[in-house]
N, C-alpha and C positions, 0 to 999 in steps of 0.2 A: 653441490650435489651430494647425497647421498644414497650410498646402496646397503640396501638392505637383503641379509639373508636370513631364510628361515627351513629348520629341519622341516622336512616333509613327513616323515613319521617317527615316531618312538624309538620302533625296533632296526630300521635303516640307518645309513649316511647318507642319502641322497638328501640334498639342498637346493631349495629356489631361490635363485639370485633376482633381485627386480634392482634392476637399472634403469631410473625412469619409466616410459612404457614400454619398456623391453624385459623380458623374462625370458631367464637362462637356468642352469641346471648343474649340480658337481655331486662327484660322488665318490668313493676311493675305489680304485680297481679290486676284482675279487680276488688277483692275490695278497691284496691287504684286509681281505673281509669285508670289502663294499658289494655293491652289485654289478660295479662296472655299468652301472645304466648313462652315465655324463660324462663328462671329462671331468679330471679331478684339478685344484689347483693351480699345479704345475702346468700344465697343457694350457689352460689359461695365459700361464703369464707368459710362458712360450708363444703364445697366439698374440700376444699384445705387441710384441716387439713385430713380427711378420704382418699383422696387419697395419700397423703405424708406416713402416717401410713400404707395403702397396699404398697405403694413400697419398701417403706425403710424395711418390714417384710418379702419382698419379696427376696431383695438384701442381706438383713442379712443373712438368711435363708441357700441361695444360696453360699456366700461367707461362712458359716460354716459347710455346709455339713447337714444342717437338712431337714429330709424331708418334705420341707411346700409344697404341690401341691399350695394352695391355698389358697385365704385372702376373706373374705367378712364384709364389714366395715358396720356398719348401724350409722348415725350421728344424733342424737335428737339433736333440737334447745330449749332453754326457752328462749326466749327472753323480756318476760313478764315484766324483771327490764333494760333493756336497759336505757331509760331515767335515769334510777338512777345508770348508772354505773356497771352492770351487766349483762353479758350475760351469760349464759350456757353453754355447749352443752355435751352432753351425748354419749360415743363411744363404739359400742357394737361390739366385734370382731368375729367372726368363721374362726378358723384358720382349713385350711382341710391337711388332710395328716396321716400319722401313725406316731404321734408323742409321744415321752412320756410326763408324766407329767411336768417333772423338763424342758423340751426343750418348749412346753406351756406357763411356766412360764417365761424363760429368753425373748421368742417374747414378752410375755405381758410386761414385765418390758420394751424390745428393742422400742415399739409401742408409748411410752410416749416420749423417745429421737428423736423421727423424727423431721427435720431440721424447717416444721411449726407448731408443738405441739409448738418448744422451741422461734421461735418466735414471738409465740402467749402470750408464757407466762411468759419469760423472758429477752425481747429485750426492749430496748427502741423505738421505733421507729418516724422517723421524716420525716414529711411530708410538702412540700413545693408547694403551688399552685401560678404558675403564670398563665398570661393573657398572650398570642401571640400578638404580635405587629401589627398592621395591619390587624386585622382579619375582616375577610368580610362574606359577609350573603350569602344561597345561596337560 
């Protein structure tokens, strides 16, 4: 798969994401000199990890026969140590349905196994930036 993004104007930061047939939007907040019209990167990746843990809690849930109706994810950022190598982020669950305690506890424990908690926190990951050949202005 790939995602492509592209400046929306000249004189902005706002960005259209196309993920498959889905189009999305980033922008940097006006205290960095964006317009604050999207979410900016971060918010992003913060959303990736809170909504991988709604689904994956949802899917478990489903494939075991528990009654989850429902997930709501609240995602805190500290980002305060970034430059030194640390970021935060804080995940606060409300799992809805009539469940019992012990079935509570296996989602909470299922919520940290989703596919980008574990990438998050125990992948290597490698990242390659090239330059297009030929790139032209528009």
């Amino acid at each position: 798969m790939t995602i492509t993004i592209n400046t929306e104007s000249s004189e902005g930061f706002r960005h259209r994401v196309q993920i498959d047939d889905h189009q999305l939007f980033a922008d940097v907040p006006k205290a960095a000199g964006g317009e604050g019209s999207a979410p900016e990167p971060h918010d992003y990746f913060d959303a990736a990890l809170g909504t991988c843990k709604a689904l994956t809690l949802k899917l478990y849930a489903q494939k075991k026969g528990i009654p989850l109706t429902g997930v709501t994810v609240e995602v805190k950022r500290d980002n305060s140590q970034e430059q030194k190598g640390r970021y935060g982020l804080q995940v606060k669950l409300t799992l809805k349905g009539a469940l019992s305690d012990a079935q509570r506890e296996e989602l909470h424990k299922v919520a940290d196994r989703c596919p980008v908690h574990k990438l998050m926190t125990s992948t290597e990951v490698s990242i390659e930036t090239l330059l297009a050949e030929g790139a032209f202005s528009q």
